[in-house]
N, C-alpha and C positions, 0 to 999 in steps of 0.2 A: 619476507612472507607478508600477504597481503593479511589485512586487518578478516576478511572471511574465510580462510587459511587459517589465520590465528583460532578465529572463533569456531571453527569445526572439526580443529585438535582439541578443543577446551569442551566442545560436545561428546566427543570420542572420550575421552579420558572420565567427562562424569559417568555414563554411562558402562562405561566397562572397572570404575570404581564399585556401581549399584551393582554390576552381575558378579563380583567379587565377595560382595555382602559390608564391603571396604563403605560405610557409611558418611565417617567426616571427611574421606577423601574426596568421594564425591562434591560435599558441602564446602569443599575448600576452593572448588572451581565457582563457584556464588558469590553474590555480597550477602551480607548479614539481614538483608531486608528482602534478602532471595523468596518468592511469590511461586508455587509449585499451585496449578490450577489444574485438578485431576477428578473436577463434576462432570467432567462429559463420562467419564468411566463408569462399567458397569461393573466394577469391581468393589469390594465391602468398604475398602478404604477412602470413594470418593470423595471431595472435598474441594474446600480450600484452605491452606495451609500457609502461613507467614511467618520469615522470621527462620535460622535455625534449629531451632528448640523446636519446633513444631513440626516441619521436613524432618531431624534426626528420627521424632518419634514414630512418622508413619512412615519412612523408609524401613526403619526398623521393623517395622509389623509387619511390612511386604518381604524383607528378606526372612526375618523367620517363618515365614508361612511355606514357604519353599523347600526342599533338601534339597535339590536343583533348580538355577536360575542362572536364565542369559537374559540381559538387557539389552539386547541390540543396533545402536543406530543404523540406518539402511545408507540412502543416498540423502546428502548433506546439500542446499542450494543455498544462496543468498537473497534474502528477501527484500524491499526494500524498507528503509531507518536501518537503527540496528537489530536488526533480525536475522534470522535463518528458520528455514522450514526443515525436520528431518523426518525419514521415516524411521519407523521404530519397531521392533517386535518384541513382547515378553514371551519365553518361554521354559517352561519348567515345568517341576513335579510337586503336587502339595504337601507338603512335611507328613500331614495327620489324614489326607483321603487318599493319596497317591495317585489323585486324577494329573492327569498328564495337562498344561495350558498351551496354548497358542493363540496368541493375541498379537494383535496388529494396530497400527494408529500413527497418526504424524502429530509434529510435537510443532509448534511455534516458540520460540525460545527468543527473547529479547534481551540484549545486553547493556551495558553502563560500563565503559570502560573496558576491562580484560575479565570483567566477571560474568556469572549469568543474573541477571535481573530476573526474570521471568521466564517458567516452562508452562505454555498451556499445551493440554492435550486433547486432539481431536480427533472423529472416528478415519478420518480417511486424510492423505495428506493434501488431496484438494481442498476439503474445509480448512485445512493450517493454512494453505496457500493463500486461499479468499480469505481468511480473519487477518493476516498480513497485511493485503491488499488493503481490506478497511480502514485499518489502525493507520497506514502511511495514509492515507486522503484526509483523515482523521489531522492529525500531527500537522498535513501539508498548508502554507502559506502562500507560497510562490508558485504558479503554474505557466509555463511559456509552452504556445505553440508556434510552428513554423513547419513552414513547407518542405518537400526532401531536396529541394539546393537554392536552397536561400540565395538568391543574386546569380544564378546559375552556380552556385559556388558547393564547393564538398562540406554540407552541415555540420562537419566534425567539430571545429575550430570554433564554432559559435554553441553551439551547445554543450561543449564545454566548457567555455567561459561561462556561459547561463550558469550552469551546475555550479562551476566554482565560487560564485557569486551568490548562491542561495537559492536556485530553482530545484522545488524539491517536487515536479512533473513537469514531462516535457509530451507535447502531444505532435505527431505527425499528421498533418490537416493540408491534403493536396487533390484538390478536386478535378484536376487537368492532367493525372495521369495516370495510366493503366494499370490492374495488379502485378504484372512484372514487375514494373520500374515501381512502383510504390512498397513493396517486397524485398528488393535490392538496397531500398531509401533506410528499411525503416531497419536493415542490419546497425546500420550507425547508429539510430537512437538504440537499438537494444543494448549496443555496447557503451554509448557515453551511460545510460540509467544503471546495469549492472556497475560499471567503474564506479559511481557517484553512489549507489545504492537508492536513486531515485526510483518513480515510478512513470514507466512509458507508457501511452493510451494512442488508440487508431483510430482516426475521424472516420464515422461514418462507414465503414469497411469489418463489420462484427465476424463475417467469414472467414477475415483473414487476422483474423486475432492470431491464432497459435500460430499461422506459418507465419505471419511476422514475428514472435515471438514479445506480443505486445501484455502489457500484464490487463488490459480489458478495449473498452471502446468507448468513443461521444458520441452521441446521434444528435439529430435536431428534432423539431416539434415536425417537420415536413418527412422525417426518415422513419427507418423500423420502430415500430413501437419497443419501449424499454423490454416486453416479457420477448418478444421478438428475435431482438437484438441479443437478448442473455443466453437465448437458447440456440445461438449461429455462433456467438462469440467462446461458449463451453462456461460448464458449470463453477467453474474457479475464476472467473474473467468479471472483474468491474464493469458494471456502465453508466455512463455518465448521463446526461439529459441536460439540454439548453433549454432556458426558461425566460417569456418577455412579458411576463405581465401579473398581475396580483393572481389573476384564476390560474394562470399558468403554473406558478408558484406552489399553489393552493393544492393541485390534482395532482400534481409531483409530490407532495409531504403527505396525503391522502393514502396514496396509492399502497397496494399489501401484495404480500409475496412476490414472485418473479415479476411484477411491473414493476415495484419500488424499484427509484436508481440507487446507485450506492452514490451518487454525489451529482451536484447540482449547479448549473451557470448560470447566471441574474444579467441580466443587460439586453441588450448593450447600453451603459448608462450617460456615453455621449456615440454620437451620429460617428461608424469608421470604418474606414474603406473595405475591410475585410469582410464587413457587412452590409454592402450595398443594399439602398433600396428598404431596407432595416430602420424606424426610425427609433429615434433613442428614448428609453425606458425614464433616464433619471433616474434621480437619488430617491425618489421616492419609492421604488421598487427596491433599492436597499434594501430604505426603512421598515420597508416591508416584509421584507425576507427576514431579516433580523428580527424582526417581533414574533416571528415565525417559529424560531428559535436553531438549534444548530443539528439537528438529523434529518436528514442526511446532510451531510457538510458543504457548506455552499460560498460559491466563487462571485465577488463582480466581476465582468468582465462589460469592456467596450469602448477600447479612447483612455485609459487608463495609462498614466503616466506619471515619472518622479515626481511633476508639477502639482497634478491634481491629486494624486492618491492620498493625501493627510485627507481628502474631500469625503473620497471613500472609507474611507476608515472610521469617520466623525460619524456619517450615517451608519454606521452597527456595521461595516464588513470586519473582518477578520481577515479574508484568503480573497485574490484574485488573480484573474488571468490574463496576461497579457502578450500581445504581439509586437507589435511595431516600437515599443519603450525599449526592448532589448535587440532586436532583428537589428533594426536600424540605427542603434545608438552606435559613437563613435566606440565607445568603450561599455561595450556587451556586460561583461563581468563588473566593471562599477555599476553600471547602471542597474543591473539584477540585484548589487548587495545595497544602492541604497531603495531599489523598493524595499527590501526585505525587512531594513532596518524601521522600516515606515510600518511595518505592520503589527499586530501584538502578537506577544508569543503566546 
């Protein structure tokens, strides 16, 4: 049984514990530090709630309110980290008005091991989907892009090394070929990021986010603008934005609603082939970013390497992105695990 198998038996079981009224059973698929996050609800009981003792008491209040209650989970997916998104329905009768409920919602659910860490609840399971999305870019260190056949060769084998090595986003970035064959390409990456529980992104191609089955898209400064992009790519879909300069920087952390990206690349901070014609930013654009501070979550990328990356790091990065350090290293997977090891957690 696969580790997201495990964990959407252990979703199954709490929930048809709550529609039972079966309280600590439920509680016993948690850790003790289990975070039940139910402010998006418009129901009396909204909150947030920590800890056992806390969940006991307002599960409690929600099954006696009931004479009838089903707790539902719908359809169960994997998110990326440890997550899952579910959908969920309450439905019941109220103990004392006999109003009949029907309520709907997707739940993000985070876990630590074989327990559940954390359920938040949202109105729709696209927002569970998109607050996922966040929290992995959030989390993410290591980002590797690469073309759909690296050396003419089947992506599989190297992007799974990436993965196994600590790439926790892998991006499909092929500007030389057609949506067919970029559609066909980008089935691999769907399946090495679901295997990994990474997160996959589509250069430049926001339409074809969902038939790639891409979790959002990167544009550059010269492509669809970010509210553009958000609205071709679908409303659960990340997008990214490249950034080369301090204003660049500056109007991307600026920006409100559907412009804001959900995450953001700095560079290129040395001159590299993948950016011709591009001239390089420096560390100074880091340091820049970095003073900036960290929302939306932001990437060096450009010439980054095992060599220089302690460079990067000393000037305030956190997370970068890299091509050619893993594409072309002899050993893919070392070389992903010692950037990884290179960065803070």
């Amino acid at each position: 049984m696969t580790s997201f198998e495990t964990e959407a038996a252990e979703v199954r079981a709490y929930f048809a514990a709550l529609s039972r009224g079966d309280v600590d059973a439920a509680l016993a698929e948690a850790g003790d530090d289990f975070v039940s996050d139910v402010r998006n609800s418009y129901a009396p009981w909204r909150g947030l709630y920590r800890g056992h003792d806390e969940n006991r008491t307002v599960y409690g209040q929600i099954v006696d309110a009931f004479e009838e209650l089903h707790w539902e989970p719908g359809e169960i997916e994997p998110a990326p980290g440890r997550r899952i998104v579910c959908a969920a329905a309450l439905r019941g009768r109220g103990r004392g008005s006999g109003v009949d409920v029907d309520a709907e919602g997707g739940w993000l659910i985070t876990f630590r091991d074989a327990l559940l860490r954390e359920a938040t609840l949202f109105q729709s399971v696209g927002e569970a989907r998109l607050a996922a999305r966040h929290r992995a870019f959030a989390d993410a260190r290591l980002y590797f892009v690469c073309e759909g056949r690296p050396g003419g060769e089947d992506p599989a084998p190297l992007l799974e090394a990436a993965l196994a090595g600590g790439v926790d986003v892998i991006q499909l970035r092929d500007k030389d070929i057609g949506d067919e064959e970029l559609v066909e390409a980008a089935c691999r990456f769907r399946e090495a990021a679901t295997a990994h529980r990474a997160l996959f992104i589509l250069n430049d191609r926001p339409e074809l986010v969902a038939t790639a089955g891409a979790d959002g898209v990167h544009v550059g400064q010269d492509d669809a603008p970010v509210q553009d992009a958000r609205h071709a790519a679908g409303s659960d879909a990340v997008v990214g934005l490249s950034t080369h300069s301090p204003d660049q920087v500056d109007a991307a952390l600026a920006a409100e609603g559907a412009g804001r990206p959900d995450q953001i690349s700095v560079g290129p901070v040395w001159e590299t082939p993948t950016k011709q014609g591009r001239a390089a930013a420096g560390l100074e654009l880091v340091r820049h970013a970095a003073e900036a501070g960290d929302e939306p979550p932001w990437f060096a990328i450009g010439g980054i390497t095992v060599d220089n990356v302690g460079e990067v790091v000393a000037a305030g990065a956190r997370r970068v992105v890299v091509v050619r350090a893993i594409r072309d290293a002899v050993d893919p997977e070392g070389a992903a695990r010692e950037l990884r090891a290179a960065l803070p957690d």
